[in-house]
C-alpha positions as CSV (number, residue, x, y, z in Angstrom):
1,X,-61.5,-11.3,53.8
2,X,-62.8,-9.7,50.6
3,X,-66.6,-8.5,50.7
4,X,-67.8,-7.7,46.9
5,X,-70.3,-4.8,46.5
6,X,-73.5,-7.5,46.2
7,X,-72.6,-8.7,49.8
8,X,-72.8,-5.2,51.0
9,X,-76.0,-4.2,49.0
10,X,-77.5,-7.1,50.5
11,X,-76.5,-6.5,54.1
12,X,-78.2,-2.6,53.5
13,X,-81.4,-4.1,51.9
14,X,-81.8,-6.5,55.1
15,X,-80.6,-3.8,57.5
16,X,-83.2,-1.6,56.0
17,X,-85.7,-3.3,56.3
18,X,-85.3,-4.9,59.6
19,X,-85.1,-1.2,60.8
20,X,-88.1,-0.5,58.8
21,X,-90.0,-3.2,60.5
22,X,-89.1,-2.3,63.5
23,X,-90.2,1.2,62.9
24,X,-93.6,0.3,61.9
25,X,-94.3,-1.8,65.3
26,X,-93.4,0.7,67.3
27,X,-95.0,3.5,66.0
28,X,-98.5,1.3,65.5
29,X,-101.2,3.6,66.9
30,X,-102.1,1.8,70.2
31,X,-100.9,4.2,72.8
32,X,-103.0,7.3,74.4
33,X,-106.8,7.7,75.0
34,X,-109.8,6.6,73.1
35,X,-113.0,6.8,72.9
36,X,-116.2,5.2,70.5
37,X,-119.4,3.1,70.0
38,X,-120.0,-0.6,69.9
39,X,-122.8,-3.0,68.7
40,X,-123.9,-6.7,68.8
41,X,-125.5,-8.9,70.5
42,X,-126.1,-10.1,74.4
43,X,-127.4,-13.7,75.7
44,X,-129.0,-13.2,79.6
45,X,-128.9,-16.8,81.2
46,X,-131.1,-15.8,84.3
47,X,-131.6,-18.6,86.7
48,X,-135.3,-18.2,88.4
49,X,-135.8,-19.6,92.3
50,X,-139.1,-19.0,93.6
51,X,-141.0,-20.7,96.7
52,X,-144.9,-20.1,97.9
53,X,-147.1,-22.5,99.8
54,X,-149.9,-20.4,97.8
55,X,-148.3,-21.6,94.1
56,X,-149.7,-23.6,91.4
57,X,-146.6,-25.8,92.1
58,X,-144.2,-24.9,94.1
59,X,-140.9,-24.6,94.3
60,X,-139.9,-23.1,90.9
61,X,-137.0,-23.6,89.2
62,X,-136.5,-22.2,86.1
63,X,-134.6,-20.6,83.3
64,X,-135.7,-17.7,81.9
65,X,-133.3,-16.7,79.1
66,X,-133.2,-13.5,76.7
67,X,-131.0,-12.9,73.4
68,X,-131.0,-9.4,72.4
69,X,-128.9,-6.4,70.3
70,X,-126.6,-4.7,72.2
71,X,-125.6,-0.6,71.5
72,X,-123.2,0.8,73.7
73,X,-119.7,3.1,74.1
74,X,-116.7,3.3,75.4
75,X,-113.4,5.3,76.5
76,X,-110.0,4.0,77.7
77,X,-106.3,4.6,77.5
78,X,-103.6,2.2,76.6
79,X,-99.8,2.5,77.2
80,X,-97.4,0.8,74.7
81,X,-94.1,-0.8,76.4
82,X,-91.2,-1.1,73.5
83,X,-91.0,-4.0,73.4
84,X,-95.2,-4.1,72.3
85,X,-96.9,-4.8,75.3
86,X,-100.0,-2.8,75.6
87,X,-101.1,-2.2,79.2
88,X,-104.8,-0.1,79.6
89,X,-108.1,0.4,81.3
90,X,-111.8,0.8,79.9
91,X,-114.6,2.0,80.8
92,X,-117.7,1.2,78.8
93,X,-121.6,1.0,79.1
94,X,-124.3,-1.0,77.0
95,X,-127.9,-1.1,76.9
96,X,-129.6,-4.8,76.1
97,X,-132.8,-3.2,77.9
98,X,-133.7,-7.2,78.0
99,X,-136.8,-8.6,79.0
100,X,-137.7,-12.5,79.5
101,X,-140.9,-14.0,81.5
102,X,-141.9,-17.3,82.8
103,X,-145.6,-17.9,83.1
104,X,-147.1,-20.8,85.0
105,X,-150.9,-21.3,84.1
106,X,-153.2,-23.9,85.1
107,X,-157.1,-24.7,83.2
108,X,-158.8,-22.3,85.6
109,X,-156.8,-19.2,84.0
110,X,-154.8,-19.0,87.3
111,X,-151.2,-18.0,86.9
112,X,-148.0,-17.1,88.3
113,X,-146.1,-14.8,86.1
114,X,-142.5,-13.8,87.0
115,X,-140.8,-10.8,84.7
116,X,-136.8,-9.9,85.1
117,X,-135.2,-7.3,83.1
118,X,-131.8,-6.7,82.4
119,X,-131.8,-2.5,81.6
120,X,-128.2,-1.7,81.8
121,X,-125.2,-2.8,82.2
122,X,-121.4,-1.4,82.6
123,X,-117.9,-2.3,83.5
124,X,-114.2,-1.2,84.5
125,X,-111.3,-3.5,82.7
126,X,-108.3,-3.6,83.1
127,X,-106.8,-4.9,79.3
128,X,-103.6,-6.4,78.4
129,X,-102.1,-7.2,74.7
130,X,-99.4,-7.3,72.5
131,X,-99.3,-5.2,69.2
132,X,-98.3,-7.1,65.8
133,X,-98.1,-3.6,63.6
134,X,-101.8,-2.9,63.1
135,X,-103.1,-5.9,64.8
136,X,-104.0,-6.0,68.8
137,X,-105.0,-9.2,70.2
138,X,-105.6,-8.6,73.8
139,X,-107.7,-10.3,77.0
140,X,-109.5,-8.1,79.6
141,X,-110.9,-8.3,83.2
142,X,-112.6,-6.1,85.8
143,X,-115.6,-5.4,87.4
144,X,-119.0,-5.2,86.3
145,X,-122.5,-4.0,87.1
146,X,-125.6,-4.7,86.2
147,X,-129.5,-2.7,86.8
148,X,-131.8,-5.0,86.7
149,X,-135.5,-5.9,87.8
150,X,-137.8,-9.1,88.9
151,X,-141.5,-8.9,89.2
152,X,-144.4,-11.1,90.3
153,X,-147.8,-10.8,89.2
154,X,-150.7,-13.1,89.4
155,X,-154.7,-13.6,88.5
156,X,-155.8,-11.6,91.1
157,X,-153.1,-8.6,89.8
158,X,-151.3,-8.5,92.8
159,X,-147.6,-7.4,91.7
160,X,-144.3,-7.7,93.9
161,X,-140.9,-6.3,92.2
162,X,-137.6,-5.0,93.7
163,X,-134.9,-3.0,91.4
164,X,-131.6,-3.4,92.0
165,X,-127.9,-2.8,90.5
166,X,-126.0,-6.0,90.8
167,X,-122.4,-6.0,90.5
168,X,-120.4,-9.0,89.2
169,X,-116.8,-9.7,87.6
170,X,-116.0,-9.6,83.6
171,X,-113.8,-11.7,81.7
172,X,-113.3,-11.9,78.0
173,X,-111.0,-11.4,74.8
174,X,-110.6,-10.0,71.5
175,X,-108.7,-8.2,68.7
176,X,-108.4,-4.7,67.2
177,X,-107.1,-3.9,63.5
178,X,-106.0,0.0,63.0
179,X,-107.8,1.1,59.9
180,X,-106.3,4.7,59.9
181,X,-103.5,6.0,62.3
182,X,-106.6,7.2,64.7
183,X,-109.5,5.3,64.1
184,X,-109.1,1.0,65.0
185,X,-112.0,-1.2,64.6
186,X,-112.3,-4.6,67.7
187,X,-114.3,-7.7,67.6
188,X,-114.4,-8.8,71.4
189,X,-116.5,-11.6,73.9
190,X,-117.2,-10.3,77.3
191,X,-118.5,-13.2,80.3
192,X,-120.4,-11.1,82.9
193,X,-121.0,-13.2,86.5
194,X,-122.9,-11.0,88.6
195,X,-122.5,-13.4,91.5
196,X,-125.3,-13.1,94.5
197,X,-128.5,-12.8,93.3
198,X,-131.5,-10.3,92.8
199,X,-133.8,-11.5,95.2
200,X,-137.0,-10.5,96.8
201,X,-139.6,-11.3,99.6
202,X,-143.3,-12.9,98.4
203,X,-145.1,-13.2,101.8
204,X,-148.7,-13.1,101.3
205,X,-150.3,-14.1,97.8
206,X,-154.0,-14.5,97.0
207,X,-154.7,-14.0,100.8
208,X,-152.3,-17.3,101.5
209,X,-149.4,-15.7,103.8
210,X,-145.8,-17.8,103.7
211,X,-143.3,-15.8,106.0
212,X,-140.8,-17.5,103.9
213,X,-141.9,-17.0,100.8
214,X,-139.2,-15.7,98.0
215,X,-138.1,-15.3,94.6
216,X,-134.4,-14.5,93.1
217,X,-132.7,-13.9,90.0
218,X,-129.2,-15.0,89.0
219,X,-127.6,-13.7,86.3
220,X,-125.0,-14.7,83.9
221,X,-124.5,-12.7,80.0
222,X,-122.5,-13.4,77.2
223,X,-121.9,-10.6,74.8
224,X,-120.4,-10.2,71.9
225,X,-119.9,-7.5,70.2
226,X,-117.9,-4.8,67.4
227,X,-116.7,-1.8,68.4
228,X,-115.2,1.7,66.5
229,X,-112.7,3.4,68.3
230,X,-111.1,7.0,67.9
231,X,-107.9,7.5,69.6
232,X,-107.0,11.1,70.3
């Protein structure tokens, strides 16, 4: 079989860069620990449930949702298989320091008025991906948490409010580009479910006592978000 010299200059070029390609994958600057800030934006979907014999109506059902910006930071570490898996964990917190009301008011300036805040918020994911040279798409899941706050006032300024730190599971996706070797920028969604809700006693109100009267707060976010990375 004869091979001429452009056969075997073609086989190097095509060797080469295979090899090259290869190179670059593997050495794309995913694995070890991290830390850095994020910003954007976070939609509460609170779902209020509130009973009363002493109410202007009664039993209230409502939605009392918030859209707010979103600062927060992170840390993780991520471990890169050969093959470009990306195996890691995170740890991050945010601070939406949301606040949305309902207010029921009837023509004698009576009022119900029901206040939930949504102060901070946190989680621990687990996140999987595979790299494609500088790009990471990856999805992520873990636990989450959540301190948050409902109050009741009325016309008479009686005020009822419990604090608590709900905690919830987190689901969501994204991708990361590797601007420099240590410094990667992420666009990601996160779905928060914080599962059983916030929920406090109402028993007397404007002198009217209802042993069974109650309010709760469930609480559902989606945020969205951009975040700067330093890996070390």
């Amino acid at each position: 079989m004869k091979i001429d010299i452009k056969t075997i200059a073609f086989l190097a070029i095509v060797t080469s860069g295979a090899s090259a390609a290869q190179t670059v994958t593997n050495t794309a600057p995913w694995a070890g620990f991290y830390a850095g800030v994020s910003a954007g934006a976070i939609f509460n979907e609170a779902q209020l449930n509130s009973s009363h014999i002493n109410f202007l109506n009664t039993p209230y059902h409502q939605h009392i949702n918030d859209t707010d910006f979103l600062p927060g930071v992170q840390a993780g570490y991520n471990y890169q298989f050969p093959s470009g898996f990306v195996l890691g964990g995170e740890l991050d917190f945010t601070y939406p320091d949301s606040k949305s009301e309902f207010n029921n008011t009837n023509q004698f300036a009576q009022f119900d008025k029901f206040t939930f805040e949504n102060r901070l918020q946190g989680a621990i994911r687990a996140k999987m991906g595979y790299a494609l040279d500088k790009f990471l798409p990856f999805v992520t899941a873990g636990v989450s948490f959540a301190d948050t706050q409902l109050e009741y006032t009325n016309e008479v300024f009686e005020r009822v409010k419990n604090t608590s730190v709900q905690t919830g599971w987190a689901l969501g996706g994204g991708l990361e580009y590797a601007v420099y070797e240590n410094l990667s920028l992420r666009t990601e969604y996160i779905y928060s479910d914080y599962g059983d809700p916030l929920s406090m006693k109402l028993s007397n109100v404007v002198g009217v006592t209802d042993p069974n009267g109650f309010a709760n707060i469930e609480l559902v976010t989606h945020s969205v978000r951009t975040a700067l990375n330093y890996r070390f």
